[in-house]
C-alpha positions in Angstrom: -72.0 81.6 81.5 -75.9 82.3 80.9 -74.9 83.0 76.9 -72.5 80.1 76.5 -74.9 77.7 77.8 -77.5 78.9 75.5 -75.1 79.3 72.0 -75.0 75.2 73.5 -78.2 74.4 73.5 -79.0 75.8 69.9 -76.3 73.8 68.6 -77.1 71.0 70.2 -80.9 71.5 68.8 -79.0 72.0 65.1 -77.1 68.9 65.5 -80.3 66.9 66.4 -82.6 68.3 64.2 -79.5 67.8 61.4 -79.2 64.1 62.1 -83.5 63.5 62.0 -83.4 64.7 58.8 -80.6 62.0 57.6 -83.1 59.7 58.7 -84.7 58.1 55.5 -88.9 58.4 55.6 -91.5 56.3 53.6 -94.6 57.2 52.2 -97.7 57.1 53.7 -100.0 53.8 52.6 -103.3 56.1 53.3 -101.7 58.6 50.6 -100.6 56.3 47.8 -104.8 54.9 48.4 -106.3 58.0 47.9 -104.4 58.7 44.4 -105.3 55.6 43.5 -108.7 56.5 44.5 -109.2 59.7 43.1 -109.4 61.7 46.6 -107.8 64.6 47.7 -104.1 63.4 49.3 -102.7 64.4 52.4 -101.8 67.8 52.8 -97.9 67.4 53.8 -96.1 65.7 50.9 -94.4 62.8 53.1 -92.5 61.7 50.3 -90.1 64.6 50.4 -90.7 66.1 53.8 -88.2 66.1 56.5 -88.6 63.3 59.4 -89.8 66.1 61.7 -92.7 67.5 59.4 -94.1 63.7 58.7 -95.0 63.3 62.0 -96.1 66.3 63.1 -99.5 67.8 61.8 -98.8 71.1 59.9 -101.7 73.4 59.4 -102.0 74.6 56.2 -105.3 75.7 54.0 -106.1 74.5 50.5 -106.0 78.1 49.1 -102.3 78.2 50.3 -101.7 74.1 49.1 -103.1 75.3 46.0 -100.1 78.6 45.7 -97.4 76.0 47.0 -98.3 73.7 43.8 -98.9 76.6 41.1 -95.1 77.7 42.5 -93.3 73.9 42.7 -92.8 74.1 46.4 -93.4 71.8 48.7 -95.2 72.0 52.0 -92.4 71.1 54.5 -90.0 73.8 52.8 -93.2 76.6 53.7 -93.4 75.5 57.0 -89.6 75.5 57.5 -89.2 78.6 56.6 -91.1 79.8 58.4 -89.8 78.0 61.3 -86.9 79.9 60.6 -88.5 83.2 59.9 -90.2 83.1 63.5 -87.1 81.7 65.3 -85.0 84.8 63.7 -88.1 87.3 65.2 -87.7 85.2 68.6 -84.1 85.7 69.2 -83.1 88.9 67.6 -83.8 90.6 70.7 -81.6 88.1 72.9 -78.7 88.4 70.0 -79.0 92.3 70.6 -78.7 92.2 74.0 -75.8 89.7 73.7 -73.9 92.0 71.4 -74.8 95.1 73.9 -73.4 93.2 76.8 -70.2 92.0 75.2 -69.1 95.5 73.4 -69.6 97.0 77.5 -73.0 98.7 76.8 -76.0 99.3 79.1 -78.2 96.3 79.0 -81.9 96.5 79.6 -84.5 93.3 79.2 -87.0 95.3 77.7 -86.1 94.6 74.2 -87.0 91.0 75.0 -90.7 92.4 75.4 -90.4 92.5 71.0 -89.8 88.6 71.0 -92.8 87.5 70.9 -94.2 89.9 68.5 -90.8 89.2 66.3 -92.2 85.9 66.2 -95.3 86.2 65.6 -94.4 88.7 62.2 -91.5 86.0 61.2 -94.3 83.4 61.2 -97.1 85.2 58.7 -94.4 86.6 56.6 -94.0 83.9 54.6 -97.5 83.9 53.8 -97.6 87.4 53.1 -95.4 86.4 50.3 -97.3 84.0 48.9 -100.3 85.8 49.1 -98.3 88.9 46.9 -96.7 86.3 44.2 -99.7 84.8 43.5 -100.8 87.3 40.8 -97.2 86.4 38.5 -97.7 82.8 39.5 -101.2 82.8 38.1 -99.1 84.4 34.8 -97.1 82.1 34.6 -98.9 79.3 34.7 -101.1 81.1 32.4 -98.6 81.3 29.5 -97.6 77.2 30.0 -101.1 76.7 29.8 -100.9 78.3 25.8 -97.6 76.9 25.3 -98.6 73.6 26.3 -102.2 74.4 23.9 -99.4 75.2 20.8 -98.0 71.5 21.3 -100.5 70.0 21.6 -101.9 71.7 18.2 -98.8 70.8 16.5 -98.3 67.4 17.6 -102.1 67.2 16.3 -101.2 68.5 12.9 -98.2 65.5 13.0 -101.2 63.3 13.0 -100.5 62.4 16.2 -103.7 60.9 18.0 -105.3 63.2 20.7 -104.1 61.3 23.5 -100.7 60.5 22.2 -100.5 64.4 21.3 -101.4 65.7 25.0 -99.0 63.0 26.6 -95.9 64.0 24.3 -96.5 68.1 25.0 -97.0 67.8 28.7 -93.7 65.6 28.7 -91.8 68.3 27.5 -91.4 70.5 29.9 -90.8 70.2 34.0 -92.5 73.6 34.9 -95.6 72.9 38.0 -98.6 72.5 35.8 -96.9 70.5 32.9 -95.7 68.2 35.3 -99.3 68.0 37.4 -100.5 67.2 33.8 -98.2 64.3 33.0 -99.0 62.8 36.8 -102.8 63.0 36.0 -102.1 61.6 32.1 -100.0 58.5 33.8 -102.4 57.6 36.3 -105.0 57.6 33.6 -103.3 54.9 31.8 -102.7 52.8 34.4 -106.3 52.6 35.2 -107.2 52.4 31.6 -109.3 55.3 31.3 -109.4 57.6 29.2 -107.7 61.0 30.6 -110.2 63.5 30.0 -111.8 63.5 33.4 -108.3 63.6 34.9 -107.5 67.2 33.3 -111.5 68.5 34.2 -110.3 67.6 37.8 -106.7 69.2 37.4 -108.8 72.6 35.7 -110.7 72.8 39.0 -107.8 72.1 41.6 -105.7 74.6 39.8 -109.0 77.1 38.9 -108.0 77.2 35.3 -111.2 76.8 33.1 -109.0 76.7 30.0 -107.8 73.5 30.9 -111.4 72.1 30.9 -112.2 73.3 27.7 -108.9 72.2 26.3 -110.3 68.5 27.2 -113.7 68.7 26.1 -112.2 70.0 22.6 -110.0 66.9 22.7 -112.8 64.4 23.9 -115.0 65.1 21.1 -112.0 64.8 18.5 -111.2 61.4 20.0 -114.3 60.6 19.3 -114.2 60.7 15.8 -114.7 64.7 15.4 -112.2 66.5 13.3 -112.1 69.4 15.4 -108.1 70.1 14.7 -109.1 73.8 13.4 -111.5 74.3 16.4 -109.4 73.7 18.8 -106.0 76.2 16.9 -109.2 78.6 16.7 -109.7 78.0 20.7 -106.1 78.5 21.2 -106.1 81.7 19.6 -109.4 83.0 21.6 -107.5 82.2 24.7 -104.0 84.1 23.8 -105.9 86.6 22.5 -108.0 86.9 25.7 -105.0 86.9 27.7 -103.0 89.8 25.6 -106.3 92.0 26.3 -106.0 91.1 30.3 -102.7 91.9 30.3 -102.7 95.2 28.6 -105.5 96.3 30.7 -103.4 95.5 33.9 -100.2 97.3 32.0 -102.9 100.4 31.7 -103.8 100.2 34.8 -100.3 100.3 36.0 -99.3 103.3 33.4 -102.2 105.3 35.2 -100.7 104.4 38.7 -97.5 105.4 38.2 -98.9 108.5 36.7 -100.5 110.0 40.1 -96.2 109.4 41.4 -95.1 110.8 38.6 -97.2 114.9 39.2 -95.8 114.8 42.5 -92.2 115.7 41.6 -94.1 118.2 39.3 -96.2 119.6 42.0 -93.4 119.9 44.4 -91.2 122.2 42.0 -94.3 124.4 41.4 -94.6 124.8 45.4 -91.2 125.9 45.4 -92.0 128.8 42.8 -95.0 129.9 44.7 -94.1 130.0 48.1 -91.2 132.5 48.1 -93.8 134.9 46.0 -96.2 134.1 48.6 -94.2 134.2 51.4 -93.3 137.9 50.0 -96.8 139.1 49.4 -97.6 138.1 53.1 -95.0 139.8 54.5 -95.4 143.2 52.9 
C-alpha cells in the first residue's frame, strides 16, 4: 500500500511538473534592458527556460555560465539535469528495497541511510562534467575561432569592407561562439556603433585574447589601414601557435601513456624472476 501510494505521488508530481512546462513564459523586461545596456544579463536564460526554472532563483557561478555558453547549453537544462541526477541518487535506495521486498527477500532500511549521500553525488556530477569537458570545449572553440579568422580573410580579399566581411563569416556557421559573435555584430548595428568594442567585450567573457586582436587588426583597417596581409600574417601566428600547444599536450600524452605501457613489461619480467627466486630461497 505504502509503495503504491508513493509510485502515485511521483506520477502525480510528473504530470504536474509536465503540464507547467506547457505553460508559455515571456522574457524578462530587466533582461532585454541590460542587453540594450551593455550589462551583464540575468543568469537563467528566461527565454528558453521551463516555467519552474523562471521563477525560482538557480545558483549558478560565472565560471560555470561561461562553460554552459562555450558548450551551447542552456542554464535550465544544467540545472534539470541535475535535478534528475540527485532525484535518481535519492531514490535508488527506496527502488532497491522495493525490488527486495517484491522478489520475497529480507528487507532492511539501512540502505536508505545512502540516500542522501546518493543525492548529494547526483547533484555535483554534472559539474564534475563540465569541469572535465572544458579542456575540448576550449579546443573547439579554439579552431572556430581560426576558421572564423580564414573567412574573414577571404571575404577581405573579395573586397568586402571590414565590417561587411566579419558580419558574412560569423553568419555562416551556428556553432556557440559564431553565433555569440553575430548577436554582438547585430546589436552593434542597431545602436549604430561601430562593432569593435562589442567583440573586445565578447574576447574577455569568453577569455579568448585572439578575438581582441582580431578587432583591433580590423579597427585600424576600417580606418583607412591596408592591413589585409597583417592580419593573414596574424592568422597564421595564431594557427601556428595553436599546432605547437597542441603537439606539446599530444607529447605529454605519449609520455603518459608510456609509464602504463612498462607495466605489462614489468609484470612479465616478475614472472621470470620469481620462480628462479622462489628456487634459490628454498634451497
Amino acid at each position: 500500500m505504502g509503495l503504491a501510494l508513493v509510485l502515485g505521488m511521483l506520477v502525480g508530481l510528473g504530470a504536474c511538473v509536465a503540464v507547467a512546462g506547457l505553460v508559455p513564459g515571456h522574457a524578462r523586461l530587466d533582461d532585454a534592458l541590460a542587453a540594450l545596456d551593455r550589462r551583464a544579463p540575468a543568469l537563467v536564460d528566461t527565454a528558453q527556460a521551463p516555467t519552474v526554472t523562471r521563477r525560482l532563483p538557480l545558483p549558478i557561478g560565472r565560471e560555470q555560465q561561461r562553460l554552459l555558453a562555450i558548450q551551447g547549453r542552456a542554464v535550465a537544462d544544467f540545472h534539470l539535469e541535475k535535478l534528475i541526477l540527485a532525484g535518481t541518487g535519492l531514490l535508488l535506495p527506496g527502488l532497491w528495497l522495493a525490488s527486495q521486498a517484491l522478489l520475497g527477500g529480507r528487507v532492511t532500511l539501512l540502505p536508505l541511510a545512502a540516500a542522501p549521500l546518493g543525492a548529494l553525488v547526483g547533484w555535483f556530477l554534472p559539474d564534475l562534467r563540465l569541469r572535465r569537458g572544458e579542456q575540448q570545449q576550449v579546443r573547439s572553440m579554439t579552431d572556430a575561432l581560426h576558421t572564423f579568422f580564414d573567412l574573414v580573410a577571404l571575404e577581405r580579399l573579395a573586397n568586402a569592407s571590414a565590417i561587411q566581411a566579419t558580419t558574412t563569416a560569423a553568419a555562416i556557421s551556428d556553432a556557440p561562439l559564431f553565433r555569440r559573435i553575430t548577436a554582438g555584430l547585430e546589436r552593434a548595428r542597431m545602436e549604430q556603433v561601430p562593432p569593435w568594442e562589442e567583440l573586445r567585450a565578447i574576447a574577455d567573457e569568453w577569455r579568448v585574447p585572439e578575438l581582441a586582436d582580431f578587432a583591433d587588426v580590423m579597427q585600424l583597417e576600417e580606418q583607412g589601414a591596408g592591413l589585409a596581409e597583417v592580419l593573414q600574417a596574424r592568422v597564421k601566428e595564431l594557427r601556428d601557435a595553436h599546432l605547437t600547444r597542441v603537439k606539446i599536450e599530444a607529447s605529454a600524452a605519449s609520455e603518459r601513456m608510456t609509464v602504463w605501457m612498462t607495466i605489462p613489461a614489468m609484470l612479465l619480467g616478475l614472472a621470470f624472476l620469481v620462480p628462479a627466486l622462489l628456487r634459490i630461497t628454498a634451497t
